[in-house]
N, C-alpha and C positions, 0 to 999 in steps of 0.2 A: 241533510248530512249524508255524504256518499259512501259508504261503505261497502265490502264484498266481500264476504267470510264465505269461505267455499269447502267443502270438504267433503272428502272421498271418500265414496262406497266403498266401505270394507267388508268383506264376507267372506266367511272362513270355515272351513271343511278340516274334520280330522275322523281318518278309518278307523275304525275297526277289523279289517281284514288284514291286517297286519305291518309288518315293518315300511315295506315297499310303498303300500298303499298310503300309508301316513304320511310316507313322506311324499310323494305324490300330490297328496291334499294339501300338505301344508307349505309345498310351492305354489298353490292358487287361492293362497290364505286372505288375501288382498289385492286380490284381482277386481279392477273397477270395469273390467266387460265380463262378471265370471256368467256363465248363459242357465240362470236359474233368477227365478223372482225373489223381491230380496225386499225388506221393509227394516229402518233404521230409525234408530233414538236418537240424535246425538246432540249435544251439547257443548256451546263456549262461555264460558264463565271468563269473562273480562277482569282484572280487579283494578287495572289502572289505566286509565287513557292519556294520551298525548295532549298538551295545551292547558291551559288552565284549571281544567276540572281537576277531583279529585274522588271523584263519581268514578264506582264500577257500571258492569253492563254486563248483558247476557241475552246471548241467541240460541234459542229452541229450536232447532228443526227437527219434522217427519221428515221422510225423504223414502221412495218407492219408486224402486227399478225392476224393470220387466225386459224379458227376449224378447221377439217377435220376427213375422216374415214377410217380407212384401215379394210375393213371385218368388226367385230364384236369389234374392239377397237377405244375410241376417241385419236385425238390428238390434240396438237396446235403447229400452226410452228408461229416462228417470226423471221425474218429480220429486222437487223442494218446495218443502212448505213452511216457512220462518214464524216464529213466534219472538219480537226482540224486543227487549228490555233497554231503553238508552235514556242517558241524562241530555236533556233537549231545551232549551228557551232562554231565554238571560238570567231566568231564576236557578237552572240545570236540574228542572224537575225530571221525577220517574215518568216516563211513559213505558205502557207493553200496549203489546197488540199486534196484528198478523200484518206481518211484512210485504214484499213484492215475490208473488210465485214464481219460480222459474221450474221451464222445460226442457229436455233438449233428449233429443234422437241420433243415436250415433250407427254410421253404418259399418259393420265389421268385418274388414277385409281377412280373407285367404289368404294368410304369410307360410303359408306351408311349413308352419313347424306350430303343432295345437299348445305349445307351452308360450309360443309368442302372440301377443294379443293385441291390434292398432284398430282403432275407430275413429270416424270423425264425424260429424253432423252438424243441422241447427239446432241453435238455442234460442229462447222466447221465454221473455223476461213480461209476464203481465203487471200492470200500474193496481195491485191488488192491497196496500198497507190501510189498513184504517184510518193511523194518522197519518199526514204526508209528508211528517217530520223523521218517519220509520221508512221513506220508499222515497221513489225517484218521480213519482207522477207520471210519466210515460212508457208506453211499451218500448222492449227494447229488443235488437234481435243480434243476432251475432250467430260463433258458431264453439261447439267444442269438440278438442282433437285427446282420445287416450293413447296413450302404450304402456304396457306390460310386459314382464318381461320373466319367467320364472321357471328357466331351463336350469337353474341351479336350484336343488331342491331346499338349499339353506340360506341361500339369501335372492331377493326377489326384485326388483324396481323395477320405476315407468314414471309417468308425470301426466298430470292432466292439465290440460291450455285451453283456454278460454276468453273469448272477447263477446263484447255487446256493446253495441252503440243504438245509442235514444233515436225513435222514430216520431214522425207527428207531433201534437201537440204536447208541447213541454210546461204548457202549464206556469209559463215564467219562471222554470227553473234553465239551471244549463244543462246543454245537451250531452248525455251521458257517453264517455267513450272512455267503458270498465276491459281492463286487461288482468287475468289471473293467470299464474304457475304455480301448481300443487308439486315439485318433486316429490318424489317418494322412495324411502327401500323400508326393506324387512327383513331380517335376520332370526332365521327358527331355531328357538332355545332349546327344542323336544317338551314331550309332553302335553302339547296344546298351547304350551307357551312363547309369545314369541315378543322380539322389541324390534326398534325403527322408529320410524319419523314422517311425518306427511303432513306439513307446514302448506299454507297457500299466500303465497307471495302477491299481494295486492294494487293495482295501480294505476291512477286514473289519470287518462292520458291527456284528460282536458286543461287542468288545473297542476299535476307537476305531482301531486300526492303519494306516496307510495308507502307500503308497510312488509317488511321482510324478516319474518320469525322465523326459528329455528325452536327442534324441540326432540324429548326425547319419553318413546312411548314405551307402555309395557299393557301386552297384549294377553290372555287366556281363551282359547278356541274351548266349545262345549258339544257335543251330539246327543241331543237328546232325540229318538224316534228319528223322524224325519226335518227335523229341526236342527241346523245348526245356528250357537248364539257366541255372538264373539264380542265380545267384554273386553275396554280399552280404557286406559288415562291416559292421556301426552300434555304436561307441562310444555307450555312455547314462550320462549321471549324475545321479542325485538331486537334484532341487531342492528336495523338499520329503519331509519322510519320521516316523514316527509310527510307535516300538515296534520293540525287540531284533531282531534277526534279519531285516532288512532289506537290499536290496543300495544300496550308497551310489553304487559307479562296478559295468559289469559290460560285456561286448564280447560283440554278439549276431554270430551270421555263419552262413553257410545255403547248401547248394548244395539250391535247389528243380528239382525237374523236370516236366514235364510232356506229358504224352503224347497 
């Protein structure tokens, strides 16, 4: 069953040193290239799918992004690590179990202005799911591209895009050719609180499938030490959706951190 729940690094900075500063911070509240190591909780609780079921579902991910430098260019790598829960077989029993890992290395360009943020790289989807009712069976590779954007200190946006298609052996499944769009904004409430939206619009290009939510989040930035933790719900539902096994409504929520 093909699916691609994808979801964006959020990590979120709020000063201490005052007005200016906060605000500062809390235009790179959700920045998916912010250049600090970052380790993420996050969660989709499904409660209806598309097709005959009547079965929810639910995806676990770690998820662990890093800066780095090769020579005289920056990057960021981030790893996903799924844990999913799906209703699978003619009986639509529970399976869990670790999904297909994916990686990807974005390289990030000099736009000469440090509030604007673009990267692009590859991605590398390993055939790692336990069962093979949870993954694709094959590696897959593709690439993905961010932008950011957060020269207004009160509202922020960018999108992140992503493709992969199935290499080598498929294992007698069909060959995967997965396309995502995450739009994103943010809109800063004060006080470390903020709301928006970062929905990942799904779509497989082989079969016709597609799933396009919308949704609407509410966020609280924390500083403890040198630890920021940023705490989110975003309710999403379907406004538009194409093929079985789809999520109709699903509740994303995330304690991200950042270091």
């Amino acid at each position: 069953m093909k699916k691609t729940f994808i979801a964006v690094i959020a990590a979120s900075i709020i000063s201490n040193g005052g007005i200016a500063a906060a605000q500062d911070a809390g235009a790179q509240a959700n920045n998916p290239l912010a250049n600090t190591t970052a380790f993420n909780i996050q969660n989709y609780y499904i409660g209806e799918l598309t097709g005959d079921s009547d079965k929810d579902a639910n995806q676990f991910i770690l998820r662990y992004a890093k800066p780095f430098s090769l020579g005289d260019s920056n990057w960021l790598m981030r790893l996903s690590v799924p844990v999913s829960t799906l209703p699978v077989g003619t009986n639509m029993s529970d399976v869990t179990d670790l999904g297909d890992i994916d990686v990807f290395a974005a390289y990030l360009f000099d736009t000469g202005n440090p509030a604007v943020s673009f990267g692009i790289g590859p991605e590398i989807v390993a055939p790692t799911a336990q069962d093979d009712r949870l993954g694709n069976e094959q590696w897959q590779v593709g690439f993905a591209n961010v932008y950011f954007n957060a020269t207004s200190s009160k509202f922020q946006y960018g999108y992140l895009l992503t493709y992969r298609n199935g290499i080598g052996d498929t294992n007698g499944r069909e060959r995967v050719k997965l396309a995502a769009l995450q739009p994103f904004g943010f809109y800063q409430l004060g006080q470390g609180w903020y709301t928006g939206s970062a929905p990942a619009w799904t779509f497989d290009l082989d079969n016709g499938d597609y799933n396009i939510p919308l949704g609407l989040r509410l966020g609280k930035v924390i500083q403890a030490n040198d630890t920021v933790y940023n705490m989110f719900v975003e309710p999403q539902y379907s406004v538009a959706h194409e093929g079985d096994g789809q999520p109709k409504w699903q509740i994303f929520f995330a304690l991200n951190m950042q270091f």
